[in-house]
C-alpha positions in Angstrom: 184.6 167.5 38.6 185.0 163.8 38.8 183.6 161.9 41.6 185.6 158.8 42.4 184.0 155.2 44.0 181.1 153.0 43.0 177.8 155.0 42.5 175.4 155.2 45.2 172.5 152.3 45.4 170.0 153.7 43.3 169.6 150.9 41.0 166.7 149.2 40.0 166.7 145.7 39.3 164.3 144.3 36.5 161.9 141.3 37.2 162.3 137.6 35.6 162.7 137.8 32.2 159.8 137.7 29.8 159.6 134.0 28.4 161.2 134.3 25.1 164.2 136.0 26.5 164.4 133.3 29.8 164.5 130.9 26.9 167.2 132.3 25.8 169.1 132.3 28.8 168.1 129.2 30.5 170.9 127.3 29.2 173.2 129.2 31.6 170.9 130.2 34.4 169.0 127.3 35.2 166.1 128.9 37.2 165.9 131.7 34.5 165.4 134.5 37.4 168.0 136.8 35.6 168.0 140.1 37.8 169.6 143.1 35.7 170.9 145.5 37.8 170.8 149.3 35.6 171.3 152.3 37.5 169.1 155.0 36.6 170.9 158.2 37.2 173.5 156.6 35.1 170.8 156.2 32.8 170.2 159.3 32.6 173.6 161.0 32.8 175.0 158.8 29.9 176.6 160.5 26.7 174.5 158.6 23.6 177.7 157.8 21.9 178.1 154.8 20.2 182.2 154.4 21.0 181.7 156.0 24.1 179.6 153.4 25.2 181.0 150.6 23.8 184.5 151.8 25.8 182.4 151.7 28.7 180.7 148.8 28.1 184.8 146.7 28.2 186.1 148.8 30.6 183.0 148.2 33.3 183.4 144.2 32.1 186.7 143.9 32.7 186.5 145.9 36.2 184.0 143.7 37.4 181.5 147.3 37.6 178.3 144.9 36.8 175.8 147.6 37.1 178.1 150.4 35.1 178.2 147.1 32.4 174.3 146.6 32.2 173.4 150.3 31.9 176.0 150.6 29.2 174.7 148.0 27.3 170.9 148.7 27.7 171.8 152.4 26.4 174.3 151.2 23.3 171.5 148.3 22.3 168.9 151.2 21.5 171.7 152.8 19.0 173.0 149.9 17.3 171.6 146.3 18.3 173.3 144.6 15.3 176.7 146.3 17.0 176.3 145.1 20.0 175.5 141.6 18.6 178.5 141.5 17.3 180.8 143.1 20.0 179.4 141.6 23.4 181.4 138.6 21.6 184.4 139.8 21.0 184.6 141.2 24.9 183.8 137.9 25.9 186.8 136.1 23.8 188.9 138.7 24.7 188.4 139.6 28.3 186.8 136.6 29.8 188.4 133.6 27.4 189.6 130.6 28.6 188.8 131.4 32.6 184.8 130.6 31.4 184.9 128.2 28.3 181.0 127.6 28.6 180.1 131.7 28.9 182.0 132.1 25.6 179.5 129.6 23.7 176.6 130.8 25.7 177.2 134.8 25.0 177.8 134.0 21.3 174.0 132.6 21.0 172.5 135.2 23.3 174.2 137.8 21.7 173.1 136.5 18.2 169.7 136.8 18.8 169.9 140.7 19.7 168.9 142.2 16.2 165.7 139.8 16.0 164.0 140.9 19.4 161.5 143.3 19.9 163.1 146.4 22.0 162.3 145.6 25.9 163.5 142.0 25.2 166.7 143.1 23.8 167.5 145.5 26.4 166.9 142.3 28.8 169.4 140.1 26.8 172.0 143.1 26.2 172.2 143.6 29.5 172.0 140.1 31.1 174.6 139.0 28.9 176.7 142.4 29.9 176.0 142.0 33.5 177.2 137.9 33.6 180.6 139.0 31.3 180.7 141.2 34.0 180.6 138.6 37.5 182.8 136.3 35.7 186.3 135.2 36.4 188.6 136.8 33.1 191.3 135.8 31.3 192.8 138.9 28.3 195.5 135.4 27.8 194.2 134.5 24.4 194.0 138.5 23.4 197.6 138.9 24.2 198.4 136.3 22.1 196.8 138.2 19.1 198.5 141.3 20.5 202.0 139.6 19.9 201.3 138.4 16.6 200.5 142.2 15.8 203.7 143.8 17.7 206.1 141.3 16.5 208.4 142.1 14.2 209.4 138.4 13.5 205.5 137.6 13.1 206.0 138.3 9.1 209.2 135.9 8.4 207.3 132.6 10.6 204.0 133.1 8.7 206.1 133.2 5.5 208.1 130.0 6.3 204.7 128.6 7.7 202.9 129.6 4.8 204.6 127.0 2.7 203.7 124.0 4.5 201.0 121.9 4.9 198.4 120.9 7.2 200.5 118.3 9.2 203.2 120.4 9.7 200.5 123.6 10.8 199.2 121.0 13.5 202.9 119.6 14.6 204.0 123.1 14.7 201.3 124.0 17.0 201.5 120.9 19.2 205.0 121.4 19.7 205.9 123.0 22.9 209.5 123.2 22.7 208.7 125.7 20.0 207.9 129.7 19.6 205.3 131.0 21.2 205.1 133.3 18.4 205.1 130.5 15.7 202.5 127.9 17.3 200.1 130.4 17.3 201.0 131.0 13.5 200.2 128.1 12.4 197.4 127.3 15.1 195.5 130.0 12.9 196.4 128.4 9.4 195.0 125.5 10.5 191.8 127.3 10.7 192.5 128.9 7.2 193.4 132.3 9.2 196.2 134.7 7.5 198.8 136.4 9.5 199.7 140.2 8.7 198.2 139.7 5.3 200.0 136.4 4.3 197.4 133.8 3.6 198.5 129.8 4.2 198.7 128.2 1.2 196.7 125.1 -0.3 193.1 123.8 0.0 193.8 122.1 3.5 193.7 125.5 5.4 190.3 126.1 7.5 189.4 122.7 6.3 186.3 120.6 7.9 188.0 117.9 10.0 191.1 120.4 11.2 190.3 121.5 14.4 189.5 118.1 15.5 193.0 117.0 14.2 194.7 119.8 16.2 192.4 119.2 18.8 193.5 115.4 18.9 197.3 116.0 18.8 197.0 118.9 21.8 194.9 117.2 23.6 192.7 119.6 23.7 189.9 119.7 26.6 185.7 119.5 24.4 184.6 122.6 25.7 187.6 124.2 24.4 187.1 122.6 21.0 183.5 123.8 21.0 184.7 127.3 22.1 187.1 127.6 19.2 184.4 126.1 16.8 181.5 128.8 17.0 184.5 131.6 18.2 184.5 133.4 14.8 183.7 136.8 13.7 185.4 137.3 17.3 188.9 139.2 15.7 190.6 135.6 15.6 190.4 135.6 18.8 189.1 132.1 18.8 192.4 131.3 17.7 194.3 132.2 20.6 192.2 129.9 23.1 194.3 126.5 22.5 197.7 128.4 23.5 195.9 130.6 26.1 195.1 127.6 27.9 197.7 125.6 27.9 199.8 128.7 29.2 197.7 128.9 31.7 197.9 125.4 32.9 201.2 124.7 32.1 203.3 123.7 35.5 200.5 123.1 37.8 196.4 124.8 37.5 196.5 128.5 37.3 195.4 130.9 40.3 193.4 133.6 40.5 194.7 137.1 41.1 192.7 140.3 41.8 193.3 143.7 40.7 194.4 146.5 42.9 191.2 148.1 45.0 192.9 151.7 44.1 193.5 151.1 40.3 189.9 149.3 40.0 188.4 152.4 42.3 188.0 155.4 39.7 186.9 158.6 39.0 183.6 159.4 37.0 181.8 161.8 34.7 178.4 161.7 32.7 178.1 158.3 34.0 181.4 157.4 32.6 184.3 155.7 34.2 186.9 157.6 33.3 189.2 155.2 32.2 186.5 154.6 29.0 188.4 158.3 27.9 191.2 156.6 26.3 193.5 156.0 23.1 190.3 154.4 21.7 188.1 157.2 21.4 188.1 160.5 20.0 187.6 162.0 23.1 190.8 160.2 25.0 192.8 160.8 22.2 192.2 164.4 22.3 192.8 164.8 26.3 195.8 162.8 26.1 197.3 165.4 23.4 195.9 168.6 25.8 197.7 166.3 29.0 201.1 166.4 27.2 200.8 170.4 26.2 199.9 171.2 29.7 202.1 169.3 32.0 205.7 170.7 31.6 207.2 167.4 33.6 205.0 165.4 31.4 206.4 167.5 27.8 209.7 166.8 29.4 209.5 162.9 30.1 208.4 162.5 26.4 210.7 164.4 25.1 213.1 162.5 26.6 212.0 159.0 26.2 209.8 159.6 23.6 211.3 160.8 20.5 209.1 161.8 17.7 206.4 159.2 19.5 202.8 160.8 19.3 202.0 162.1 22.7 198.2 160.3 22.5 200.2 156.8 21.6 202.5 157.0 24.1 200.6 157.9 27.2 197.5 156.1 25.8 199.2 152.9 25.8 200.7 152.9 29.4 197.5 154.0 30.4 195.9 151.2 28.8 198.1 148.8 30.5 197.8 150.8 34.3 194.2 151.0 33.9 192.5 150.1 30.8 193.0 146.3 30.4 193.0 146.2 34.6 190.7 142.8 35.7 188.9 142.8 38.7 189.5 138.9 38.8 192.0 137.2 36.8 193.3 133.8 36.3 196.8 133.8 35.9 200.2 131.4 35.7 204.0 132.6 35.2 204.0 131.7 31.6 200.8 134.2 31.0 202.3 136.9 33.4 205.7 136.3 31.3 203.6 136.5 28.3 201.9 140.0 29.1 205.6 141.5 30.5 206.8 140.5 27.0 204.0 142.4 24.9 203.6 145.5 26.9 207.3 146.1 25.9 207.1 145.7 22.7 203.6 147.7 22.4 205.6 150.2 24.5 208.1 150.3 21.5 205.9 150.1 18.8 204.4 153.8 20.7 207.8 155.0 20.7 208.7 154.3 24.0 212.3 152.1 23.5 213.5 152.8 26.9 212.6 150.9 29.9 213.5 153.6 32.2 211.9 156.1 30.8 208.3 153.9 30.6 209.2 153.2 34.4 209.3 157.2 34.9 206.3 158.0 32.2 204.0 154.9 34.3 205.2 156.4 37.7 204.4 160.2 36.7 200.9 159.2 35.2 200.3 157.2 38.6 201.4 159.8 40.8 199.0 162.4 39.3 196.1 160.5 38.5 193.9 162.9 39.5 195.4 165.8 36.7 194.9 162.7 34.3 191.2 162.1 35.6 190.8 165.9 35.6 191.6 166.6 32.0 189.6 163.5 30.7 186.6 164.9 32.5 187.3 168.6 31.0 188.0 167.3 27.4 184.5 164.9 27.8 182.6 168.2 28.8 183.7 169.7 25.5 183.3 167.0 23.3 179.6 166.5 24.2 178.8 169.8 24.6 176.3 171.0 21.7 177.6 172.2 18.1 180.9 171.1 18.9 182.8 169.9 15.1 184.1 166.7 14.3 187.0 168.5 13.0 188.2 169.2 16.7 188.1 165.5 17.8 189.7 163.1 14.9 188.8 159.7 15.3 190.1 157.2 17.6 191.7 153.9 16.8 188.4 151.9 17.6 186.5 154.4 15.3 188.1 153.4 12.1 186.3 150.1 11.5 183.2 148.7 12.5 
């Protein structure tokens, strides 16, 4: 059965960093004494698969779980360095963004290096780099900006319109506040020569040397932002999404800080998991989400309801995901970004099948109520997914599976 809480203090911490891999880090940690804190019966306990982990690995980030974050990224680096050179990242533009401008550059050319170290120093730098995502201040601002280009259905007609234009009118689109959200953020990516839903902007000026630093000029936008945006690709576009993430942030006074609830960030565990790494993502989530509807006859009967012909793994996995799964131990916040994350989980919330507000409010409330059934399942479901000769065939791929 699941355990719930922190794990006991059985850690051990590593020593100072071997030269080469201080080097690498002594741009952000001054002194270079970077103690990684990995847990060794989580070590241990610790299923060695790669989407597993790498659901772990955000889940412990964005939770603030620094130790949970280290260990994951110490095991996932010995599968697939030149992954998790490429993911640590993303998580960093998506979950940390604009709250720590200066960790986004810094991660990028730690995380770089990965594939190029021998294995002790890239368990060092894998982990540092997890552990300092991890004690940061976080802002998923710029993410849910690329979440409502995606789950908007008018997302197609302004990149159309926008694709026509040119360069000045991308920038004065996207310096334009009495304008769209939706739209600024459109064009804000065809001035870095970024389509939208498959619609590419048109002419030689897009992604053009010299753009950014026009944009940047009009918005006013602050020089580590600039240089944030700059080195932020092969990050999902998510480098895209700082300009409007921070001006959202800031806009009618300096944003605040906001920490998540001590019961939602408490939860239960299993193989060294957090439990909330079971979700819509993986194979294994997917699957218990699917046994959690079959099961549960108030559960069948609230999705029936509200749910239509919605798939019973969509529709609970995405109010999970916004209960638990994108939960931030410390986040900075504004109205406009709390107005901004209202707006998208209704329309993902659609886009799952789930039109009704009510019936979300009664799905959300019945998954709160009985989180430990939830908890219970996931942890039943993980036991059969990792235990030996079980086929492929009986757990399809999850969402995060399907690309690299």
């Amino acid at each position: 059965m699941p355990t719930s809480g922190r794990p006991k203090s059985t850690s051990r911490k590593a020593s100072r960093c071997s030269q080469k891999t201080s080097s690498l880090l002594d741009p952000f940690d001054g002194d270079a004494a970077i103690l990684v804190e990995v847990n060794s019966e989580i070590l241990a306990a610790l299923p060695r698969d790669r989407w597993l982990l790498t659901s772990l690995l955000q889940k412990a980030i964005r939770r603030g779980r620094v130790v949970h974050a280290a260990t994951a990224a110490t095991v996932l680096v010995e599968l697939v360095p030149e992954y998790v050179a490429r993911r640590l990242p993303v998580i960093a533009y998506e979950d940390v963004g604009v709250a720590a401008l200066p960790l986004l550059v810094w991660t990028k050319h730690a995380a770089a290096a990965i594939p190029v170290l021998p294995a002790p120093t890239r368990r060092d730098v894998a982990a540092s780099v997890a552990s300092r995502l991890a004690r940061s201040l976080k802002s998923r601002t710029a993410c849910d900006i690329v979440c409502l280009i995606e789950a908007s259905d008018q997302s197609p007609h302004h990149a159309r319109d926008l694709s026509r234009r040119n360069l000045t009118a991308w920038i004065d689109t996207a310096a334009d506040r009495a304008l769209p959200l939706l739209r600024r953020a459109i064009a804000v990516r065809f001035v870095l020569g970024i389509g939208v839903l498959g619609i590419r902007p048109s002419g030689s000026a897009a992604g053009r040397p010299g753009a950014l630093a026009l944009m940047a000029a009009k918005m006013q936008l602050p020089a580590p932002l600039v240089q944030a945006v700059h080195v932020g690709r092969q990050t999902h576009n998510l480098h895209a999404a700082l300009p409007l993430a921070y001006e959202l942030l800031h806009a009618g006074g300096p944003p605040v800080t906001a920490r998540g609830s001590k019961a939602a960030l408490r939860t239960a565990e299993a193989n060294g998991l957090l439990l909330c790494a079971v979700d819509m993502y993986t194979r294994c989530g997917r699957q218990a989400y699917r046994r959690l509807a079959r099961a549960n006859d108030d559960l069948h009967r609230l999705l029936r309801t509200f749910g239509g012909n919605a798939d019973p793994a969509s529709a609970i996995g995405i109010l999970l995901f916004h209960r638990e799964g994108s939960l931030l131990d410390r986040a900075l916040v504004s109205p406009a970004s709390e107005d901004l994350l209202t707006r998208l989980e209704s329309l993902e919330a659609q886009r799952a099948g789930l039109a009704d507000a009510a019936g979300v409010r009664q799905l959300t409330g019945w998954l709160q109520k009985n989180a430990d059934i939830v908890d219970s399942v996931r942890a039943d479901t993980l036991a059969d997914y990792l235990r030996p000769g079980t086929s492929d065939t009986d757990f399809p791929k999850g969402q995060n599976e399907r690309t690299d």
